[in-house]
C-alpha positions as CSV (number, residue, x, y, z in Angstrom):
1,X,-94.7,-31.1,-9.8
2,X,-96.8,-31.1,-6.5
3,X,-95.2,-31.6,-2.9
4,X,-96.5,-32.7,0.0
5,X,-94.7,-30.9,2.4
6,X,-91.7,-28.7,2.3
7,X,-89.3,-27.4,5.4
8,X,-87.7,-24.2,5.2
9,X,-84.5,-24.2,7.6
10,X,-83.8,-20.3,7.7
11,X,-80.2,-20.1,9.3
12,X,-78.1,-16.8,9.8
13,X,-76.8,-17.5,6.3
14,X,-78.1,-19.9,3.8
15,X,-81.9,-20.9,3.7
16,X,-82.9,-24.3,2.7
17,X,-85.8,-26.1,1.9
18,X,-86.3,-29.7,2.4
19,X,-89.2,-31.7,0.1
20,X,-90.7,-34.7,1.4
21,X,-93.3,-37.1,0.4
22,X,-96.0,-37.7,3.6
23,X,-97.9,-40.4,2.4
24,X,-98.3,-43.7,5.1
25,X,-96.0,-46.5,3.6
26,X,-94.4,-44.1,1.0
27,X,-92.8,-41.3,3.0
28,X,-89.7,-40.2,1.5
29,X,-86.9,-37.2,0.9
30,X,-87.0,-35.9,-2.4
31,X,-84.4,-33.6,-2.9
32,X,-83.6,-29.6,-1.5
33,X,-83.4,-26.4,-2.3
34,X,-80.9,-24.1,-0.8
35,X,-80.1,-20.0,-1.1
36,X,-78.7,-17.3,0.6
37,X,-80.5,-16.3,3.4
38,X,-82.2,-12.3,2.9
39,X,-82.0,-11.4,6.5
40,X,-81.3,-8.0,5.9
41,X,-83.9,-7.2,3.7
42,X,-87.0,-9.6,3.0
43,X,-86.3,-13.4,4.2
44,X,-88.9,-14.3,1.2
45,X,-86.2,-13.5,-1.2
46,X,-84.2,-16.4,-0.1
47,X,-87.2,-18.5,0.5
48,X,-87.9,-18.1,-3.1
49,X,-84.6,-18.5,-4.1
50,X,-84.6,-22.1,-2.3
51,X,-87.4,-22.9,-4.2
52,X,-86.3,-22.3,-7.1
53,X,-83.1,-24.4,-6.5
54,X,-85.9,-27.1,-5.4
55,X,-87.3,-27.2,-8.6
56,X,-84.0,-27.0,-10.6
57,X,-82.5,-30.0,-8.2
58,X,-85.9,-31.8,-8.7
59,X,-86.0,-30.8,-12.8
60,X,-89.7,-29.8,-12.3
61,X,-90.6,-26.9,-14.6
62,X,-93.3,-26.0,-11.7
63,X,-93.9,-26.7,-8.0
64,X,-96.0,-26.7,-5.8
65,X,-97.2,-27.9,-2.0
66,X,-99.6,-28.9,0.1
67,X,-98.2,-27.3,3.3
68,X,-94.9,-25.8,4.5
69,X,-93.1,-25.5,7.9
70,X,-90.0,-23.5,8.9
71,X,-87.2,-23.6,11.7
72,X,-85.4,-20.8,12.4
73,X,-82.0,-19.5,13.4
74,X,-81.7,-16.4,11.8
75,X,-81.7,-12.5,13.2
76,X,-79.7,-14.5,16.4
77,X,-82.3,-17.4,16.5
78,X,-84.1,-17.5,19.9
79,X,-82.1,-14.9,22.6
80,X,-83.4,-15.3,25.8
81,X,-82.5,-14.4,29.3
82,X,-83.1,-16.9,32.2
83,X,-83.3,-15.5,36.0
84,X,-84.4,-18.2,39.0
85,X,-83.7,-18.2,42.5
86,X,-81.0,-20.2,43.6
87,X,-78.7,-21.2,40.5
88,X,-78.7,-25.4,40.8
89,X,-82.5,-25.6,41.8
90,X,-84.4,-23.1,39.9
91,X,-82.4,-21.8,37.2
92,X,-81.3,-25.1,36.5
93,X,-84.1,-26.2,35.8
94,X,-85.4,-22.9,33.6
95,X,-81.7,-23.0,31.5
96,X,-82.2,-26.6,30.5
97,X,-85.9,-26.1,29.8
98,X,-84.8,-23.0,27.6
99,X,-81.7,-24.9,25.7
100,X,-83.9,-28.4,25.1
101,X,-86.2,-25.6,23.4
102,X,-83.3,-24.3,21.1
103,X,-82.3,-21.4,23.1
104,X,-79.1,-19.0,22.9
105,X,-79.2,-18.2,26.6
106,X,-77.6,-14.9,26.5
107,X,-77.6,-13.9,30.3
108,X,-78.5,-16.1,33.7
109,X,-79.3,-15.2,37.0
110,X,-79.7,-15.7,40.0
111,X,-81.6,-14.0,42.9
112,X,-82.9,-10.9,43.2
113,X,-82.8,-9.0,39.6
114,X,-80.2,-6.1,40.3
115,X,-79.6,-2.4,38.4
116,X,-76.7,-4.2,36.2
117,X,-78.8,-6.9,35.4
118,X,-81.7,-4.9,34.4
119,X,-79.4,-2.9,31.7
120,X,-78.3,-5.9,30.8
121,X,-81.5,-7.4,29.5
122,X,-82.2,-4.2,28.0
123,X,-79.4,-4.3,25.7
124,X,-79.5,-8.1,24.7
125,X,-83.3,-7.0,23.7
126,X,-84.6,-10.9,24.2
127,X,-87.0,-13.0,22.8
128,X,-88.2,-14.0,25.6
129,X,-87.8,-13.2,29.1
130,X,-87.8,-16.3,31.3
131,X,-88.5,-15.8,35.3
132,X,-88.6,-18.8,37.5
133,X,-88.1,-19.2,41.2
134,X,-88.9,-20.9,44.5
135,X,-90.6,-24.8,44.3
136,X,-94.3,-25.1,44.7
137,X,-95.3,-23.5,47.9
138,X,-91.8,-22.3,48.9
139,X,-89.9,-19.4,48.5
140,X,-92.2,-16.9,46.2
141,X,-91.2,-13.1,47.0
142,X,-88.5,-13.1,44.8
143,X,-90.0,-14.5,41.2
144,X,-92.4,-11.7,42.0
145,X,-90.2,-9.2,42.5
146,X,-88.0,-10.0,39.7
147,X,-90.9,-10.8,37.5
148,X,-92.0,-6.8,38.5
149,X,-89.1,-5.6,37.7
150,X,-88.8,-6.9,34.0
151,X,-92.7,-5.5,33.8
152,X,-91.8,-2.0,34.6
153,X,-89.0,-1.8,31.9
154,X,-91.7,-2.4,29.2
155,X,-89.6,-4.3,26.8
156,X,-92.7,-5.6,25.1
157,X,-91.3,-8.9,25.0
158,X,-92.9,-12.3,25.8
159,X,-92.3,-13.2,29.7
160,X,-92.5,-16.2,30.7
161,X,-93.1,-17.1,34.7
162,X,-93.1,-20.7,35.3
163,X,-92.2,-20.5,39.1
164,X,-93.8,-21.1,42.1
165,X,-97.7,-22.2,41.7
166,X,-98.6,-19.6,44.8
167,X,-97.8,-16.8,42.8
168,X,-100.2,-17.0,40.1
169,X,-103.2,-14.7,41.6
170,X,-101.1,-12.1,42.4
171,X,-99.3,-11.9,39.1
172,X,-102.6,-11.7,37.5
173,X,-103.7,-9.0,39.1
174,X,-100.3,-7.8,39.2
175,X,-100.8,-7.4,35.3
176,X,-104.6,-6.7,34.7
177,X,-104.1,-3.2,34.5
178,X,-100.7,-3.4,32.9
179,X,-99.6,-2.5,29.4
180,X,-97.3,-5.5,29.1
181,X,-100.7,-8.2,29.9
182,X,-100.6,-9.1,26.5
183,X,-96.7,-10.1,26.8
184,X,-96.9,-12.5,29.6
185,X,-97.8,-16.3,29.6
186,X,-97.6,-18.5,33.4
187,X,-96.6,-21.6,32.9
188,X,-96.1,-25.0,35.5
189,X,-93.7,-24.8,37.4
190,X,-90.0,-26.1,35.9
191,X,-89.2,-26.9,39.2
192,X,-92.1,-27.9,41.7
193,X,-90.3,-29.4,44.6
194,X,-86.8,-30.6,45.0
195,X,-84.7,-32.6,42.7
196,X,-87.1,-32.6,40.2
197,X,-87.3,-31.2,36.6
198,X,-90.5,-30.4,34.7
199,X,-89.3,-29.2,31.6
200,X,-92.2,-30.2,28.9
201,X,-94.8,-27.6,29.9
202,X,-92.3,-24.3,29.6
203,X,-90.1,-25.9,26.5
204,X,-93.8,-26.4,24.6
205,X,-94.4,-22.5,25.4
206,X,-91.3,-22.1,24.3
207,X,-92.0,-23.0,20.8
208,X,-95.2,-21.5,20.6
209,X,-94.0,-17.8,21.7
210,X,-91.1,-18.3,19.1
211,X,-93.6,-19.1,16.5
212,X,-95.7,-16.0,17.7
213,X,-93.4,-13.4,18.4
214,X,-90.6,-14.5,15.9
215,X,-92.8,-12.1,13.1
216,X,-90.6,-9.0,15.1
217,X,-87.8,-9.9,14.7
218,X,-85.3,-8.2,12.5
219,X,-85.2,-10.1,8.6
220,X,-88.4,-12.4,9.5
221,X,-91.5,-10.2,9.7
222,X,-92.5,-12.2,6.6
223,X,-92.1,-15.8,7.3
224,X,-95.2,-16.4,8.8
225,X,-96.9,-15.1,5.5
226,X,-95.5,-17.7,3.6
227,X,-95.7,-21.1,6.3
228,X,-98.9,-22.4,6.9
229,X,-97.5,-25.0,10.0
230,X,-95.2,-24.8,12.6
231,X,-92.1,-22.4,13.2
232,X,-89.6,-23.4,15.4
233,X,-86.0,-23.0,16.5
234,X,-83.9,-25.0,14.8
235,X,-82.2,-26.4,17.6
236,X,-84.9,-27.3,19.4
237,X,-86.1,-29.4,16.1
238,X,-83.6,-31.3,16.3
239,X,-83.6,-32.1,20.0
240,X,-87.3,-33.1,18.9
241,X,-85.9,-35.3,16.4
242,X,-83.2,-36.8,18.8
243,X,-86.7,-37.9,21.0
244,X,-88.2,-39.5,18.5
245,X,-85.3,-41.6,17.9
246,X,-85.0,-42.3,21.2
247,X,-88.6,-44.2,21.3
248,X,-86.9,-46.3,18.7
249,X,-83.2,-46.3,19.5
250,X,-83.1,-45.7,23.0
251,X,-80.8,-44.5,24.9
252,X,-78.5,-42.1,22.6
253,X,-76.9,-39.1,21.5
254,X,-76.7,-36.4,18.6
255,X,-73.7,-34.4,17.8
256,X,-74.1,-31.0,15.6
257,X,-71.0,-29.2,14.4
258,X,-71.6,-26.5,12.5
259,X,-70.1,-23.3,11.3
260,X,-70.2,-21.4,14.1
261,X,-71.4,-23.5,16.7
262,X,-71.7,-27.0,17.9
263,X,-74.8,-28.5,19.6
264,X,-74.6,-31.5,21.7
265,X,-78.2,-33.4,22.2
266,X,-78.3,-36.5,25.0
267,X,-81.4,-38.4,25.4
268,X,-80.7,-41.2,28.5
269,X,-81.2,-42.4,31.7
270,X,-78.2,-42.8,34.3
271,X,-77.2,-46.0,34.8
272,X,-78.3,-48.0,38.2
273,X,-75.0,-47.8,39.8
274,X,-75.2,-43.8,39.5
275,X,-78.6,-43.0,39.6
276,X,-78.8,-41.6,43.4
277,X,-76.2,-39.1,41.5
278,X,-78.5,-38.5,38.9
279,X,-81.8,-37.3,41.0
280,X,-84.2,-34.4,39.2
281,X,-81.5,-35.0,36.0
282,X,-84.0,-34.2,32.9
283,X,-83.7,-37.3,30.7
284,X,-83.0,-35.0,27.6
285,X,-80.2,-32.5,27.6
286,X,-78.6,-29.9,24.8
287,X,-75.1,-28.3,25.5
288,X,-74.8,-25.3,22.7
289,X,-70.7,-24.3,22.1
290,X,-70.5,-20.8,21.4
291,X,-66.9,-21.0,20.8
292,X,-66.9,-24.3,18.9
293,X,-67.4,-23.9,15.2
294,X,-65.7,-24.8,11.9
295,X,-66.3,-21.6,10.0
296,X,-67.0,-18.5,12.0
297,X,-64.9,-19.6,15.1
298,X,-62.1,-20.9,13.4
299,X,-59.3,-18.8,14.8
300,X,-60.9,-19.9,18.1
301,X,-61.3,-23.6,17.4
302,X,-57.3,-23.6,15.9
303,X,-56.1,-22.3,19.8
304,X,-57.4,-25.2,21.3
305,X,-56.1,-27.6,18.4
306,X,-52.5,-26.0,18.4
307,X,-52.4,-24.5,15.0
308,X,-48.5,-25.9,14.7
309,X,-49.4,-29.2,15.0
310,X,-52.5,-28.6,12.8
311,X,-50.4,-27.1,10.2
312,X,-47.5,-30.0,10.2
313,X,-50.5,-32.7,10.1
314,X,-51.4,-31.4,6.9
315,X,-47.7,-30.9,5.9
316,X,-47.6,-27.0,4.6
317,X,-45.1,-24.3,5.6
318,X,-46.5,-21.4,7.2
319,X,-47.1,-18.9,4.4
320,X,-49.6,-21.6,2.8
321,X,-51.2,-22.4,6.3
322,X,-51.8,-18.7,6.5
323,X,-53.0,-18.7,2.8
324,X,-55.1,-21.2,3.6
325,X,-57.0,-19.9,6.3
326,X,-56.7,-16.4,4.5
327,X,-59.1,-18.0,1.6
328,X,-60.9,-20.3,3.8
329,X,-64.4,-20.7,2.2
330,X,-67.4,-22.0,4.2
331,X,-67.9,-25.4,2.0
332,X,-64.4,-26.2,1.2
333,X,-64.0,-27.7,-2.0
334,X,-60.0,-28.8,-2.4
335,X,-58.4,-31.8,-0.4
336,X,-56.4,-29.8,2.1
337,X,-59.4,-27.8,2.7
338,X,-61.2,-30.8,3.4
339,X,-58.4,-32.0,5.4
340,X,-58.3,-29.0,7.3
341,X,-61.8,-28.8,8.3
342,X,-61.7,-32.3,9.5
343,X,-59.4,-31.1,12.0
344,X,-61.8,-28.4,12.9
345,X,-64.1,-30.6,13.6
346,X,-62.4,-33.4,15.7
347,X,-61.5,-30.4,18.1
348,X,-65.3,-29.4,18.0
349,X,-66.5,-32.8,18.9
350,X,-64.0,-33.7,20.9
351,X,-64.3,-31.0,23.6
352,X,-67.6,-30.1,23.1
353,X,-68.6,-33.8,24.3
354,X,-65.9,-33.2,27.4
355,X,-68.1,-30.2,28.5
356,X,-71.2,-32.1,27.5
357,X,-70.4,-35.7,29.4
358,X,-69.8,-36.1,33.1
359,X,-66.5,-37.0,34.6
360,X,-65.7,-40.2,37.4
361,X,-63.7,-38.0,40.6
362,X,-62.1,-39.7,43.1
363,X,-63.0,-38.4,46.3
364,X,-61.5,-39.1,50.2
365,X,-63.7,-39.9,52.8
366,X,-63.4,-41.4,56.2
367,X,-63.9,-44.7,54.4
368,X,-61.3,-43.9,51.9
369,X,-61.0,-43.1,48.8
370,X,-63.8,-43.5,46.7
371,X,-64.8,-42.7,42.8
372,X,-68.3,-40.9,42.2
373,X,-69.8,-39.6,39.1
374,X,-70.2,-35.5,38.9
375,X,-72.2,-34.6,35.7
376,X,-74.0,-36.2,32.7
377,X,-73.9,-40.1,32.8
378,X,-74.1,-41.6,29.4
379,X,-72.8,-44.8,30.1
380,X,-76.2,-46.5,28.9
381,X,-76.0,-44.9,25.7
382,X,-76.3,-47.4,22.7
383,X,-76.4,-45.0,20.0
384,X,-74.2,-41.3,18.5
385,X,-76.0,-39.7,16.1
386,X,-73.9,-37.7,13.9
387,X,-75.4,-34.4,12.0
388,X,-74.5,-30.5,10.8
389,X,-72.7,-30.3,7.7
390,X,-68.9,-30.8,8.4
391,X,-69.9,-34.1,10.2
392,X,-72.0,-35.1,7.4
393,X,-69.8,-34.3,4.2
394,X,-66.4,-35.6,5.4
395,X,-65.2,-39.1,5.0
396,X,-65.1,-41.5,8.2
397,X,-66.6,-38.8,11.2
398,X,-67.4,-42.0,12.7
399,X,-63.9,-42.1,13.9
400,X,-63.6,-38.9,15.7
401,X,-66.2,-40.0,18.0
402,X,-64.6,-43.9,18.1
403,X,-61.4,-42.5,18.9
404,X,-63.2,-40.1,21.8
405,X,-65.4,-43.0,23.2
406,X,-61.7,-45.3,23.3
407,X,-59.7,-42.2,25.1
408,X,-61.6,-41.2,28.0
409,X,-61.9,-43.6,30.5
410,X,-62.1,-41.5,33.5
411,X,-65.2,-39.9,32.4
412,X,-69.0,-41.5,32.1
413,X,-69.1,-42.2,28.2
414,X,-70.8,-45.4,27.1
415,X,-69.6,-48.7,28.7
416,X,-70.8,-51.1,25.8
417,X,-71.1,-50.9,22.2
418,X,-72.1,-47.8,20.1
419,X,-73.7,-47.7,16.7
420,X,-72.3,-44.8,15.4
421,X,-75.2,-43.1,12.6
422,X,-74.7,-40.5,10.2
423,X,-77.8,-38.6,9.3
424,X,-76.9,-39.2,5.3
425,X,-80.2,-36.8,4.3
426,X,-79.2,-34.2,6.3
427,X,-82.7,-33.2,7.3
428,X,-82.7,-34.0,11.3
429,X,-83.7,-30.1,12.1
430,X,-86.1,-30.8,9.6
431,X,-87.7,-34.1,10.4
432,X,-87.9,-32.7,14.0
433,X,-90.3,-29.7,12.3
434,X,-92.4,-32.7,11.0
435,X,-92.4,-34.9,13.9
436,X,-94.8,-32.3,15.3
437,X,-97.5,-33.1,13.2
438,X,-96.3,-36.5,11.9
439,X,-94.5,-38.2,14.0
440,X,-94.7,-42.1,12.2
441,X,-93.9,-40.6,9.2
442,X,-91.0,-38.6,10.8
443,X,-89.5,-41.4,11.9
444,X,-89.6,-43.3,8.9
445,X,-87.7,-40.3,7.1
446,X,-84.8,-40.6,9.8
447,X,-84.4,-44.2,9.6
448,X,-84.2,-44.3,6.2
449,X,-81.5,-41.2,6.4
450,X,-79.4,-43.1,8.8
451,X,-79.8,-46.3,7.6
452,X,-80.1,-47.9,10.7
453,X,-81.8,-51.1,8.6
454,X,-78.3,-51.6,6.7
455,X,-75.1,-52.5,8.3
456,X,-73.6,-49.0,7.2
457,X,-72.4,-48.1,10.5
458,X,-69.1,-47.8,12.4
459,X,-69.4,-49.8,16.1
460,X,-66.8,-49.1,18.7
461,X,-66.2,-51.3,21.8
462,X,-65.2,-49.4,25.0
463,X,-63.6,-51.8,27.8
């Protein structure tokens, strides 16, 4: 059987491996392959054993493709450390550039790079190093110094500088004689002047330094033998993905619980009456919750749900609760399981979207008391998107976000109606991948994987 393209998604833990049909009018999802990921020894093990799942799911007696892609979040996905000047201009700017991109920011600063800081990055061992600093023409001395400073530790890791334009002959020379030249990469500014975010240029260097450098990372020193297109981080495919649907869909947003994390992805504009609120606001935004996830943060996820009122919702004394979460498996399989994990993952959504959306404050001024928006505005959003696995294979996720959207009326969620979408496929990391180099047929694949042609959606009204 010959494919036209497969996607490898190689996660901390399983690896899977999407087929799809690229041909103009007939661009379709054919069925996938999944395994356990080899991290710890050769990651083309697992590939192979996704393959062969492929061909078993697909009842081909052999396979073969034209091309393959890969995202990646295994060996700690993309670890980088973020340092700017001051923390809501610069390394603003820099952090969202870095999480649109599919990041795990695992230290930010701000200022001048001190000892502590130093040791810090030396133990997190980055992917990349991101320095930023000063708007275009401003402040400069201290992206150079910090930017110095990283250079002299010879990490031989990528660096990234996309700071203040005026530094850019210095740095070179800086780094002609240097042994860590071949590890650095200028890019535009993320923040030329005030109030204003240009995140494009650094999230598209981004990618391309994870798809360069991710060959050294532990577990993956072999991927880029077998893909012959793009590998990115899997987050940031599916913030790709969550731009593409927004050319169709407009204003919307995608929610991604998994099971040990759960990614929230806005693309929109502020509405008119908040815009002045809203100025140098990057229209797309990605909230990762280290703490919110339905299989490795569990014990985590049941403090903020109140595991007593978790455990007389599903109406079991305490030596089966404890049983329960004792034996909890990662797909679960039995109804109280599934029950259980649904309540997992209403807490995941639920508060990762408080952290994600803004809030209306009131405030007292001499003209009295007036209410201002502080944070994201998605009041123009039309559209959730709803992906990761939990949301996906539960019944009726659409209400956990309903119920949200109806609650919280002091804080800016969408005023109208929402289409509420499931991405039945599953492949939204994937199709992201693809949108790279096929971005019709990309789409195609994700409207027919939410069918947003049918009438198979939830709508919620918010008054």
């Amino acid at each position: 059987m010959k494919i036209d393209t497969l996607v490898a998604e190689i996660g901390s833990t399983t690896t899977v491996v999407n087929a799809f049909r690229i041909q103009n009018k007939h661009t379709d999802f054919l069925g996938r392959g999944v395994a356990v990921t080899t991290v710890d020894s050769d990651v083309r093990d697992g590939l192979d054993g996704a393959v062969e799942d492929l061909k078993t799911n697909l009842k081909a007696d052999e396979l073969s493709f034209g091309e393959m892609f890969a995202s990646s979040s295994a060996a700690g996905g993309l670890k980088m450390t973020v340092s700017g000047l001051v923390y809501e201009m610069t390394v603003r700017a820099a952090k969202e550039a870095a999480l649109n991109a599919g990041a795990n920011i695992h230290l930010i600063t701000a200022g001048p790079l001190e000892e502590d800081d130093l040791e810090q990055i030396e133990d997190i061992r980055p992917n990349i190093v991101l320095i930023s600093g000063g708007t275009d023409y401003g402040e400069k001395n201290v992206a150079f110094e910090n930017l110095k400073k990283v250079e002299s530790m010879h990490l031989n890791t990528p660096i990234l500088y996309a700071g203040n334009v005026e530094n850019h002959y210095r740095i070179k020379k800086h780094f002609a004689n240097s042994p860590q030249k071949d590890y650095l990469s200028i890019v535009e500014n993320v923040y030329p002047r005030v109030d204003f975010l240009n995140i494009h240029p650094l999230r598209k260097k981004i990618y391309e330094t994870f798809e360069e450098h991710i060959v050294h990372a532990k577990g993956m020193k072999h991927v880029k033998e077998r893909v012959n297109g793009s590998i990115m981080p899997t987050p940031g495919s599916v913030m790709e993905a969550a731009m593409l649907l927004y050319s169709e869909l407009g204003n919307l947003v995608v929610i991604d619980v998994g099971g040990a994390t759960t990614d929230v992805h806005s693309v929109t504009v502020p509405s008119d009456e908040y815009l002045k609120y809203s100025e140098g606001e990057a229209k797309e935004k990605r909230t990762v919750e280290g703490d919110l996830g339905v299989f490795v943060n569990r014990e985590k996820v049941l403090e903020y749900a109140d595991k007593d009122r978790v455990r007389r919702k599903l109406r079991l004394d305490e030596e089966t609760f404890q049983d329960l979460m004792d034996n909890y498996r990662q797909i679960p399989k039995s109804d109280v399981e599934r029950a259980f994990v649904y309540e997992l993952t209403k807490v995941c959504v639920h508060k990762s979207l408080d952290r994600h959306v803004g809030d209306l404050r009131n405030v007292y001024t001499t003209g009295g008391m007036k209410v201002i928006p502080e944070g994201r505005d998605l009041t123009q959003v039309q559209t959730v998107v709803l992906t990761g696995g939990a949301l996906i294979h539960l019944d009726d996720t659409e209400s956990i976000v309903a119920d949200y959207l109806r609650d919280k009326t002091k804080k800016l969620v969408p005023k109208g109606k929402v289409k509420i979408l499931r991405d039945w496929d599953y492949i939204m990391s994937s199709v992201g991948v693809l949108s790279l180099k096929y971005p019709d047929e990309a789409l195609a694949l994700l409207k027919k994987s939410l069918r947003i042609e049918s009438d198979d959606h939830v709508s919620t009204n918010r008054h």
